[in-house]
KOLNUKE-523100 format. One record per residue (C-alpha): residue in one letter; x, y, z. Coordinates in steps of 0.5 Angstrom, whole numbers, plus 2048, in hexadecimal, padded with zeros to 3 digits. Layout:
// residues N
AXYZ/...
***
This chain:
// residues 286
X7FF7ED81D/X8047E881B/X80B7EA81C/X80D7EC815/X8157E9817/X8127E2817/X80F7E2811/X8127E080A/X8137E5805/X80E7E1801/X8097E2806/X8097E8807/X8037EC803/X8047F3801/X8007F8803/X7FE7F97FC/X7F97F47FB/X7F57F7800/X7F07F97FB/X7EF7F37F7/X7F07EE7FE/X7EA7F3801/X7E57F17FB/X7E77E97FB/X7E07E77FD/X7DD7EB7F8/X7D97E77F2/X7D97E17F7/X7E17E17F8/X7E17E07F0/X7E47E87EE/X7EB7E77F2/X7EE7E47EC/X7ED7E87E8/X7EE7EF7EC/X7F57EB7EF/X7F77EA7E7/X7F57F07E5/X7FA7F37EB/X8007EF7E9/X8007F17E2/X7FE7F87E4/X8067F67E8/X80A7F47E3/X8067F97DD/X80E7FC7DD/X8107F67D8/X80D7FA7D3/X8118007D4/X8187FD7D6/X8177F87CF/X8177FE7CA/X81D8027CE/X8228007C9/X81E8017C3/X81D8077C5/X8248097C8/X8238097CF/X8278047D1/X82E8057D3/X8308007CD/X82D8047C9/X83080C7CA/X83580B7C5/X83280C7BF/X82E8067BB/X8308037B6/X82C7FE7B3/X82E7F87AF/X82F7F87A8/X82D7F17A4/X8337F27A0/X8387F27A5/X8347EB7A8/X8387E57A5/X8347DD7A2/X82F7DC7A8/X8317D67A7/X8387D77AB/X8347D97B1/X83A7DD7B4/X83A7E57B4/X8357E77B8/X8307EB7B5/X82F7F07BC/X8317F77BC/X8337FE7C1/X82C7FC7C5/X82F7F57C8/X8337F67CE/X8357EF7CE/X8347EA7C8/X8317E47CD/X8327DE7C7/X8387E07C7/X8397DB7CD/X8377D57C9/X83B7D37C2/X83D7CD7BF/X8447C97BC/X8437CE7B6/X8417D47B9/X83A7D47B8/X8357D77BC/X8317D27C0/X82B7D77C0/X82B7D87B9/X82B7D07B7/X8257CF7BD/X81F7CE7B7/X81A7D37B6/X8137CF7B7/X80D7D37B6/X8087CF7BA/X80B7CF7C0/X8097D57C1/X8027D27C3/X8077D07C9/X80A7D77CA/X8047DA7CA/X8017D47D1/X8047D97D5/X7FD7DE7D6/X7FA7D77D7/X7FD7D77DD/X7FC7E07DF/X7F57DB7E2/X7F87D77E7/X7F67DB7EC/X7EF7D87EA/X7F27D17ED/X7F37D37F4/X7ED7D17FA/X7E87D67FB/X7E97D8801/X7EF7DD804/X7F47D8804/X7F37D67FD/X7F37DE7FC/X7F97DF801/X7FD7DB7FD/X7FB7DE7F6/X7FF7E37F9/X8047E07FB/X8057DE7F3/X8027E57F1/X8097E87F6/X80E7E37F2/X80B7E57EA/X80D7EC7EC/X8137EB7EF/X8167E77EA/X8147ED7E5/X8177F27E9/X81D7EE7E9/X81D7ED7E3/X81D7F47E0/X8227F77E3/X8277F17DF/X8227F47D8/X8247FC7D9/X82B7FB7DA/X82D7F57D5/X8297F57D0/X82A7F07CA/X8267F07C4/X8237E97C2/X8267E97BB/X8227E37BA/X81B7E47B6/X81F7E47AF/X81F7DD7B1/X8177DD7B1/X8177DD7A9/X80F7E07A5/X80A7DD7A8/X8037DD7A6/X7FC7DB7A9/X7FB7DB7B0/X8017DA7B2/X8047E17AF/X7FF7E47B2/X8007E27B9/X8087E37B8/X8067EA7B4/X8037EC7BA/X8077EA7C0/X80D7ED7BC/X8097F47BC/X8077F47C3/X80E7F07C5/X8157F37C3/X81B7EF7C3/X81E7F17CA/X81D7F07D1/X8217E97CF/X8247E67D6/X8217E47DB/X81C7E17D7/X8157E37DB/X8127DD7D6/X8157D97DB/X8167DC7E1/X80E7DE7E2/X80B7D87DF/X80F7D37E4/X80D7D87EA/X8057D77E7/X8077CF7E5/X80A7CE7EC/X8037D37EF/X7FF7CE7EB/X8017C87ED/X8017C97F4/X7F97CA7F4/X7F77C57EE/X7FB7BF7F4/X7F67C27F9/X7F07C17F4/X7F47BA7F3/X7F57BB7ED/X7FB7B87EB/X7F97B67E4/X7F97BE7E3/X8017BE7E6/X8037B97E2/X8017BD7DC/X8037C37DE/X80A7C37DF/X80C7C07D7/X8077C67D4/X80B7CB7D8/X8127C77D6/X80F7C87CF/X80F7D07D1/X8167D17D2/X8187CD7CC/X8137D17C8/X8177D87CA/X81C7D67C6/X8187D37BF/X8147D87BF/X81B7DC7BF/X8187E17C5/X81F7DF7C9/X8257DC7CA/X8287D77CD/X82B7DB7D2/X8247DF7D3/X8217D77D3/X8267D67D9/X8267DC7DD/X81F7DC7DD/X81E7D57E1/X8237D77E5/X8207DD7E7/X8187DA7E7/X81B7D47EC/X8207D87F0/X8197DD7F2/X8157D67F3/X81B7D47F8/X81B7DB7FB/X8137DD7FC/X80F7D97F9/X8117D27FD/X8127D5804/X80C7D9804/X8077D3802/X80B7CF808/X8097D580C/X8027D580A/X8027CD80B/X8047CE812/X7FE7D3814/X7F77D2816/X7F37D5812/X7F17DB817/X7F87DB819/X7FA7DE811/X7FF7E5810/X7F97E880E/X7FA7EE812/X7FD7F480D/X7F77F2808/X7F17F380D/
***
C-alpha cells in the first residue's frame, strides 16, 4: 500500500468513489463517466439549498427583518449609483468598482442577451471525463478532476451562507420574447439571485477547462486546445452580460478555480506522471 504521507493531496482518492471505481469495466469501461458525474453533482447537490437560504431568511443576513425594495424609492437608472440590494445582502460586492461620477461599473456592463449560449457552455464541459484514456490511469485522473470540482464547491458555500449578496442585476436583462425569454425565464425560476462570489461559473469550468486540456494534448489534439481556452474566456465574460455575477464574483471566481488547480489538480497530475501504471494510489478504491 502506498504510503498516504507521500502523496499529493490531489492524488489521494476518497473511499467514496469506491462504489462507482468497482463497476469502472462495466459497459467496456464506457459507464464510468456517467456514474463519476453523477457522483460529483450528487456532491455539490447543497448549491440549490444554500442559493435559496436568503430568500427564504435562513441566512444570518437575512435574520433582521426583510424589507424589499421599493421602485419608488429607486432613482433614473440612468444615474447607476443607489444599489438596488436590500437586508439579505451582507456585503454589496459592486460597490468595490465605481466610476469618476460614482456609478456602478456593474450596472454599466451591457446586458447581451445572446451570450447566454456562452454562459450555458458550462454543462458542456460536465462531459469532460468522457476525454480521459480508457484505462485506470485515465480514470484516476478523473478522479483527480472530479476531487478539484468538489472541492471548489465546498469552498465556496461557506462564502454563499454567511456573505450573501443579492444579484440586483436582472432588471438590466429588459422583455425578452422568442427563445431568448425563454431560456432566461427558466434559468431565473431555477436559479435565484444569491450564491454570488465566488463565482462557481468560473472557478469550475477552469478546473474541467484545465482536466480537458490536459487529455485532449495526450490525444495531440492541440487544434482542440487553441479553441478551448477563448470559449472558456467567453464563459467568464458571459457571467456578467447575462447579468448573473459581478465583477467582483467574476474575479474571485478565477481565483478561486486556479488557486485549486495550483493546490490539487496540478500536483496530483505530476504525481501520477511520475508512477507506472501498477504503481497507481489506488488502493483505498479496491
Amino acid at each position: 500500500m502506498a504510503d498516504q504521507a507521500t502523496i499529493p493531496f490531489g492524488a489521494r482518492f476518497w473511499r467514496l468513489w469506491r462504489p462507482i471505481w468497482r463497476l469502472r469495466h462495466k459497459g467496456n469501461g464506457m459507464l464510468f463517466p456517467p456514474l463519476l458525474l453523477f457522483w460529483v453533482l450528487l456532491l455539490i447537490s447543497p448549491y440549490i439549498v444554500i442559493n435559496r437560504m436568503a430568500t427564504w431568511g435562513w441566512s444570518p443576513a437575512a435574520w433582521a427583518e426583510y424589507k424589499p425594495v421599493l421602485e419608488a424609492t429607486i432613482p433614473p437608472q440612468d444615474k447607476l449609483k443607489v444599489s438596488r440590494q436590500d437586508e439579505r445582502t451582507a456585503w454589496d460586492p459592486k460597490s468595490l468598482f465605481r466610476d469618476s461620477e460614482g456609478r456602478y461599473l456593474d450596472y454599466k456592463i451591457p446586458a447581451i442577451n445572446w451570450t447566454i449560449w456562452l454562459y450555458l457552455s458550462l454543462f458542456g464541459y460536465y462531459f469532460a471525463f468522457y476525454a480521459a484514456q480508457k484505462n485506470d490511469r485515465g480514470r484516476a485522473e478523473s478522479l483527480v478532476m472530479a476531487q478539484a470540482w468538489a472541492v471548489t464547491s465546498w469552498i465556496a458555500y461557506p462564502v454563499f451562507a454567511l456573505l450573501p449578496a443579492d444579484i440586483d442585476l436582472r432588471w438590466q436583462l429588459g422583455e425578452m420574447e422568442g427563445i431568448h425569454g425563454f431560456i432566461y425565464g427558466a434559468f431565473h425560476a431555477l436559479d435565484e439571485p444569491f450564491n454570488a462570489w465566488p463565482c462557481l461559473h468560473i472557478a469550475q469550468s477552469f478546473v474541467m477547462a484545465s482536466a480537458l486540456a490536459r487529455w485532449w494534448l495526450q490525444r495531440k489534439w492541440t487544434w482542440a486546445v487553441w479553441l478551448l481556452w477563448p470559449a472558456w474566456l467567453g464563459l467568464c465574460i458571459s457571467v456578467m452580460t447575462t447579468k448573473q455575477h459581478f465583477i467582483w464574483d467574476s474575479i474571485t471566481g478565477t481565483l478561486l478555480g486556479v488557486s485549486v488547480w495550483a493546490w490539487m489538480m496540478r500536483p496530483g497530475f505530476r504525481h501520477l506522471d511520475r508512477l507506472a501504471d501498477d504503481k497507481l494510489p489506488l488502493d483505498r478504491l479496491e
